[in-house]
Each structure stands twice: as structure tokens, then as C-alpha cells.
C-alpha positions as CSV (number, residue, x, y, z in Angstrom):
1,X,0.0,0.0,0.0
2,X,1.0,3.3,-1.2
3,X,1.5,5.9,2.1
4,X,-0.4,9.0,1.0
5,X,2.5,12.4,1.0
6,X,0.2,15.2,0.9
7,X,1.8,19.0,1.3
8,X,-0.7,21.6,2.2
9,X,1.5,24.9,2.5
10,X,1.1,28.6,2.9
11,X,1.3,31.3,0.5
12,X,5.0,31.7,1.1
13,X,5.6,27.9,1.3
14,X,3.7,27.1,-1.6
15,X,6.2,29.6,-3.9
16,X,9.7,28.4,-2.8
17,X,9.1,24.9,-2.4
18,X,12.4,23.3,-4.7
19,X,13.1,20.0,-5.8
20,X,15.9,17.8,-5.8
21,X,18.7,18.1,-8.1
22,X,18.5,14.5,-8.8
23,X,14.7,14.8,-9.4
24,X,15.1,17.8,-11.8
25,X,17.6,15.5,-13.6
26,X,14.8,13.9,-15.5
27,X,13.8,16.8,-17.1
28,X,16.5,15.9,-19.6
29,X,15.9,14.5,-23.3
30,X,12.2,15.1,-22.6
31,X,9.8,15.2,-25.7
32,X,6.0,15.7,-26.1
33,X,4.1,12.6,-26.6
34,X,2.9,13.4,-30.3
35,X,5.3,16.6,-31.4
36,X,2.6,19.1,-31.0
37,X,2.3,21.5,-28.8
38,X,-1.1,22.0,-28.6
39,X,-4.0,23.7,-25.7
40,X,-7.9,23.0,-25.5
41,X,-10.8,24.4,-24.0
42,X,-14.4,24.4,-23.1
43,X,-16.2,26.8,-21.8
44,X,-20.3,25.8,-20.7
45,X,-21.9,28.9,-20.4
46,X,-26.1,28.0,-21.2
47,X,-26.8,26.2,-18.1
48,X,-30.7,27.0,-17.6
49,X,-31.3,24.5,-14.9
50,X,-29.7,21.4,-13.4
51,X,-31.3,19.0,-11.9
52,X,-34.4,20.8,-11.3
53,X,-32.3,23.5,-9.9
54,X,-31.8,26.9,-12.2
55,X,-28.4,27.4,-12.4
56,X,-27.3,30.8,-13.7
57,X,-25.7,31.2,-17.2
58,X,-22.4,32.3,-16.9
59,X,-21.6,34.1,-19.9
60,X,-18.0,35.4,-18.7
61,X,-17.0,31.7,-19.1
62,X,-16.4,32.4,-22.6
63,X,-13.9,35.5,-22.4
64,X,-12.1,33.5,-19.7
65,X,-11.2,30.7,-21.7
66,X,-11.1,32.1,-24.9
67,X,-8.3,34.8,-23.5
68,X,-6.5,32.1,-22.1
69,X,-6.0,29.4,-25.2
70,X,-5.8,32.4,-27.7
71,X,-2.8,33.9,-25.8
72,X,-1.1,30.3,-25.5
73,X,-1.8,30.2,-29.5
74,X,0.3,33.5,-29.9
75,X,3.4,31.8,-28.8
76,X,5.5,29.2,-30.7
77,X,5.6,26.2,-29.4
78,X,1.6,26.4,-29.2
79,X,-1.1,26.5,-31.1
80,X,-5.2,26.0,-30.6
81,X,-6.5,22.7,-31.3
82,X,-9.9,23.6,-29.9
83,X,-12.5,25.5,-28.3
84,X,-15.7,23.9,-27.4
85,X,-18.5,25.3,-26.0
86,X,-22.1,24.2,-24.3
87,X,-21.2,20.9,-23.6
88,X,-23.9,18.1,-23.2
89,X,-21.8,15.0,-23.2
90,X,-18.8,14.0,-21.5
91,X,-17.0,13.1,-24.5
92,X,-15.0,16.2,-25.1
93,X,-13.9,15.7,-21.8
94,X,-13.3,12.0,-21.4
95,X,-12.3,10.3,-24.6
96,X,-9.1,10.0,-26.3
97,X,-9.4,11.5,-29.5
98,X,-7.2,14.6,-31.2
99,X,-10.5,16.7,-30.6
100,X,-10.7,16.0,-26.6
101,X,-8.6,16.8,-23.4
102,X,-7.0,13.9,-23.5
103,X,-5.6,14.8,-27.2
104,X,-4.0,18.2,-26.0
105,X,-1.3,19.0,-24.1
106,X,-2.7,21.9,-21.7
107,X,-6.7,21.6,-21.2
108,X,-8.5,24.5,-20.0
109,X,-12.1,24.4,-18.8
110,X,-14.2,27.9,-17.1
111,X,-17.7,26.9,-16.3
112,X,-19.9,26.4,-13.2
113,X,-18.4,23.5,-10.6
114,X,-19.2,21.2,-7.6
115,X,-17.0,19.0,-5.3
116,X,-15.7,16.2,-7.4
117,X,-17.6,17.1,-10.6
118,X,-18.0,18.9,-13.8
119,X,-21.6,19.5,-14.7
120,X,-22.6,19.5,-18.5
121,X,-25.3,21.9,-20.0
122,X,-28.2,20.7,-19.9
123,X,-31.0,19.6,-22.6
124,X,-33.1,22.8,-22.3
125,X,-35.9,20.4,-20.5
126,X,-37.4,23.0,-17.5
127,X,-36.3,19.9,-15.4
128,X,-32.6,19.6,-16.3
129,X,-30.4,16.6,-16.2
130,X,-27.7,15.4,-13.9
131,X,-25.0,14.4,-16.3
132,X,-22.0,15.2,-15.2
133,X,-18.4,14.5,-15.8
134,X,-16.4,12.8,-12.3
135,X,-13.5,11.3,-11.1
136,X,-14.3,8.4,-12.3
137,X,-14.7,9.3,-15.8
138,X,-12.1,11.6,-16.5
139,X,-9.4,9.8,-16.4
140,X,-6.7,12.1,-17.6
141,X,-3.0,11.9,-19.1
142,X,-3.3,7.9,-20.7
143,X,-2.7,9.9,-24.1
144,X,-0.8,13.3,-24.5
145,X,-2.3,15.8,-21.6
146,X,0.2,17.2,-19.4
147,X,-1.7,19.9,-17.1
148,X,-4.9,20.8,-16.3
149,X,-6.7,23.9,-15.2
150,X,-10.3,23.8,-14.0
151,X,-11.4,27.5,-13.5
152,X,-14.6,26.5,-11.3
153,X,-16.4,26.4,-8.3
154,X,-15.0,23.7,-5.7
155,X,-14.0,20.7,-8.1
156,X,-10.7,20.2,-5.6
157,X,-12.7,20.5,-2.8
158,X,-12.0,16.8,-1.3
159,X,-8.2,16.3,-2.8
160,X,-6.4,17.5,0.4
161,X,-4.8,15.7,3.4
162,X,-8.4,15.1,4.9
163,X,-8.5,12.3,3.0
164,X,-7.8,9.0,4.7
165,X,-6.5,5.3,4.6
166,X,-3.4,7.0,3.6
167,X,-3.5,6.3,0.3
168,X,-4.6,7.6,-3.6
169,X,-8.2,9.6,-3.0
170,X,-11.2,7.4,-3.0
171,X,-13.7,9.0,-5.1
172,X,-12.1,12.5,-5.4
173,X,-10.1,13.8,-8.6
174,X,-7.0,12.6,-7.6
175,X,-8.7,9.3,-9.4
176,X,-7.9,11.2,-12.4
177,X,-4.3,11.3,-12.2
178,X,-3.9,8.5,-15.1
179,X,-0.7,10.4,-16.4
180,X,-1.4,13.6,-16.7
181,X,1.1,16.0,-13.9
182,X,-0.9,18.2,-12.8
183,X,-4.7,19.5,-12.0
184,X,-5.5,22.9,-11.0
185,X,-8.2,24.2,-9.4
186,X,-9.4,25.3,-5.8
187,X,-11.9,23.9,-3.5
188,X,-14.0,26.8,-3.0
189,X,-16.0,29.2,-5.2
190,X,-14.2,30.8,-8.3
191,X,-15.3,34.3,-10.0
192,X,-15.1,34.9,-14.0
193,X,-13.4,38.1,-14.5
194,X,-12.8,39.2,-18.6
195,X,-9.1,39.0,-17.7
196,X,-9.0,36.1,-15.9
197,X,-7.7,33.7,-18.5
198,X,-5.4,35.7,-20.1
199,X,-3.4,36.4,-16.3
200,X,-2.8,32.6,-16.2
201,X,-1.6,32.7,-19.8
202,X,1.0,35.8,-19.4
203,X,2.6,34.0,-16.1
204,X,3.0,30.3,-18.4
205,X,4.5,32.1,-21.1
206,X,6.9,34.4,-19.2
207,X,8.2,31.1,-17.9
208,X,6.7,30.8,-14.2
209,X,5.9,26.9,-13.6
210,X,2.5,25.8,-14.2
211,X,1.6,25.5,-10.6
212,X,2.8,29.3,-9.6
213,X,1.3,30.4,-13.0
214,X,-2.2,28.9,-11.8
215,X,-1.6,30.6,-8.3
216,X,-0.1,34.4,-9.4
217,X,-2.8,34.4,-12.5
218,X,-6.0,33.5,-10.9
219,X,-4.8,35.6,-7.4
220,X,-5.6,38.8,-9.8
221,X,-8.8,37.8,-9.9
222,X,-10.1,36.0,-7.3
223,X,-11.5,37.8,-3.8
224,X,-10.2,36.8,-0.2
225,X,-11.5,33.6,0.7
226,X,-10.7,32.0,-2.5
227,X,-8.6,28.9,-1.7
228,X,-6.8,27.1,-4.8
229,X,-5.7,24.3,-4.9
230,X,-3.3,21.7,-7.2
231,X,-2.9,18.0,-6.9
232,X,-0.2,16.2,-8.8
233,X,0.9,12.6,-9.2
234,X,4.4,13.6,-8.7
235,X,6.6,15.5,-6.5
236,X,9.0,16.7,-9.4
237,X,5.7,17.4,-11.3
238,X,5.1,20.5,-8.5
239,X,8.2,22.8,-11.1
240,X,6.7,21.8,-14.2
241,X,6.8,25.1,-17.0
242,X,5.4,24.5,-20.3
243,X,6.2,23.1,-23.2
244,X,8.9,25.8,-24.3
245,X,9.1,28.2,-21.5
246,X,11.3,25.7,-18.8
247,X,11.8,22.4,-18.4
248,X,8.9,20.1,-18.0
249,X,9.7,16.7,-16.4
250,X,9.6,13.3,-18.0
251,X,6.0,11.4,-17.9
252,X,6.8,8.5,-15.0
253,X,4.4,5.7,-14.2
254,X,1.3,6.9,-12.4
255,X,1.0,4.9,-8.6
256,X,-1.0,5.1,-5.7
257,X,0.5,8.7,-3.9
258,X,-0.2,11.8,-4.9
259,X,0.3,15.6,-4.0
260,X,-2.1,18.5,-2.7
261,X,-0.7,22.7,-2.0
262,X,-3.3,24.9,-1.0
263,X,-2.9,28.9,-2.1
264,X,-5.6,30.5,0.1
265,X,-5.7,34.3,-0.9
């Protein structure tokens, strides 16, 4: 059985935690999985109700992601693969394909949020569904992905040390740590700003690892109270830059520990 290492830190903590030189090592001779460099998004902004429940559009979601994937897009190595929007189906989300998360190598997503979930649009029905995408579907990284970034309300919430039998998550979104590095995303409520996005995208590409990037960016943004947080399958993962803009670390097997740092603002 895997012991369960989970770092919750402060502000401070979180920004000068280093690695090992022999860890950072690895970063050498590393390639992308399919030699492109390529980002995703979805935004879900035309949520009516859900289950039963009417659920506010959220019409910012659109300027949030679109600011983000459209800066990344502006800088060599990257380019857009796709921008979905109004999803109904947890395909985009789940599957494999070049036209999924799974198929990119940074997948952004701005939308409403709950603990452990994603919820899709619904079918316009003045009932509403309850599809959702969970840790159980999204099972992330067994293709190209390398980070993800989930601007939304409380999707993290459960991924922290409160977790027990000291070992991988049971039913949280560490489950979805199938290869991929590195999920961001905070276990309270988020706020859509028009800038929001692009704050993220200007801290990735001025060569800030993904993890201080998702902390300094959305910290523009988001109101006292706000507490992100990242969970990674590997310690090294925690200096990961992108593709380009500082050395990213080499994909290793995934296992049974992994890694939570709260940034409470």
C-alpha cells in the first residue's frame, strides 16, 4: 500500500518549495508525446437549470477561456487545437481522441463546478439533467495531456490531506491522475473576470511553472476567501513550466501517492 504524502502549505511555502537536483535531472531528453504543442478548452456557459435547480448562465466563461487558449496560441511552441462550448456529453472531456482533453497538451475548462464534478449543459428540459463528468470518468494523461486547469467552483474540494487510509483519493479527482502531472483548481468558489484567462496565460509564457502560473494568475482575480488548490501525481511534477518556457519533467508511471498545495488568498 501506497503511504499517501500530501503538502498543504502557505502562500509563502507554496512559492519556494524546490526539488531535488537529482529529481530535476529527468527533465533531460524530454519530448512531447505526439510533437505538437497543442491547448484545448471548453467553456459551458447555457446552463438554464440542473437538476431541477436553475443554475445561472455564466456568460463570462467564454472570455475567460477564450483569452486564455488564444494567448497560449500567440506563442511558438503552441497552437489551438480547440474551443468547445455548451457541452452536453462528456465526450470532449473523457475520450481519447485529437478533438478531446485527452488529445492536448494543456486543457483548460471555465464553467460552473461542484465538489468532485463537472456539470454539462443541460437539454433545455425545464427539469434539467444530472450528467456530469467525475472522477471516475475523467481519467486524464493515458494519451498526450500534461496539465490541467479547471477554473470553477469547488472541483478540488476533497483532494487535500483530509483524505484517509493513507493512500490515492477514493472517489475524489486525484482518481484522475492516469498520467497527466498536474490539476488545477481550488476547493471553493471561483469568480469569471474578462481577464481572468489571459493572467494565467501571461505567467505560463513568461516562464513561471504551471503550478505558480495557476496561483499568481488567478490571485488577480479572485476575492479573499478564494482557496486554490493543485494535486499532482508527482513530486517533481510540482516545477513543471510548459512546453517551451522551462523544463517540464519526464512522464513517469502513475501509482498510488499523490500531492495536494493549497494557495488561500
Amino acid at each position: 500500500m501506497y503511504k499517501k504524502r500530501t503538502i498543504i502549505l502557505s502562500l509563502i511555502m507554496a512559492l519556494v518549495l524546490s526539488i531535488g537536483a537529482g529529481e530535476s535531472a529527468l527533465a533531460l531528453a524530454v519530448e512531447d508525446d505526439d510533437g505538437l504543442i497543442e491547448v484545448g478548452g471548453i467553456y459551458n456557459a447555457d446552463y438554464q437549470c440542473w437538476l431541477g435547480i436553475p443554475w445561472g448562465d455564466r456568460p463570462i466563461t467564454e472570455d475567460v477561456t477564450v483569452g486564455f487558449v488564444n494567448y497560449l496560441d500567440n506563442y511558438y511552441p503552441w497552437q489551438r487545437n480547440f474551443i468547445h462550448h455548451d457541452i452536453d456529453e462528456e465526450g470532449p472531456f473523457v475520450d481519447n481522441d485529437n478533438d478531446s482533453a485527452d488529445g492536448v497538451d494543456l486543457f483548460f475548462f471555465c464553467g460552473h463546478g461542484g465538489e468532485d464534478y463537472i456539470p454539462l449543459v443541460n437539454d433545455q428540459n425545464p427539469l434539467g439533467n444530472s450528467n456530469t463528468v467525475d472522477y471516475l470518468e475523467a481519467q486524464w494523461g493515458e494519451t498526450d495531456l500534461e496539465w490541467v486547469m479547471l477554473f470553477a467552483c469547488n472541483t478540488l474540494m476533497g483532494d487535500n490531506a483530509a483524505s484517509d487510509n493513507y493512500q490515492k483519493s477514493n472517489g475524489k479527482f486525484a482518481q484522475a491522475l492516469d498520467g497527466v502531472h498536474m490539476i488545477c483548481g481550488a476547493s471553493t468558489s471561483m469568480y469569471g473576470h474578462t481577464t481572468a484567462g489571459t493572467r494565467i496565460a501571461e505567467y505560463l509564457c513568461s516562464g513561471e511553472s504551471v503550478a505558480d502560473a495557476w496561483f499568481w494568475g488567478c490571485s488577480w482575480t479572485q476575492p479573499s476567501g478564494t482557496n486554490l488548490r493543485i494535486i499532482f501525481e508527482e513530486e517533481c511534477y510540482f516545477d513543471d513550466c510548459i512546453w517551451g518556457f522551462g523544463d517540464t519533467q519526464a512522464d513517469l508511471e502513475p501509482d498510488g501517492d499523490y500531492y495536494s498545495i493549497d494557495y488561500p488568498l
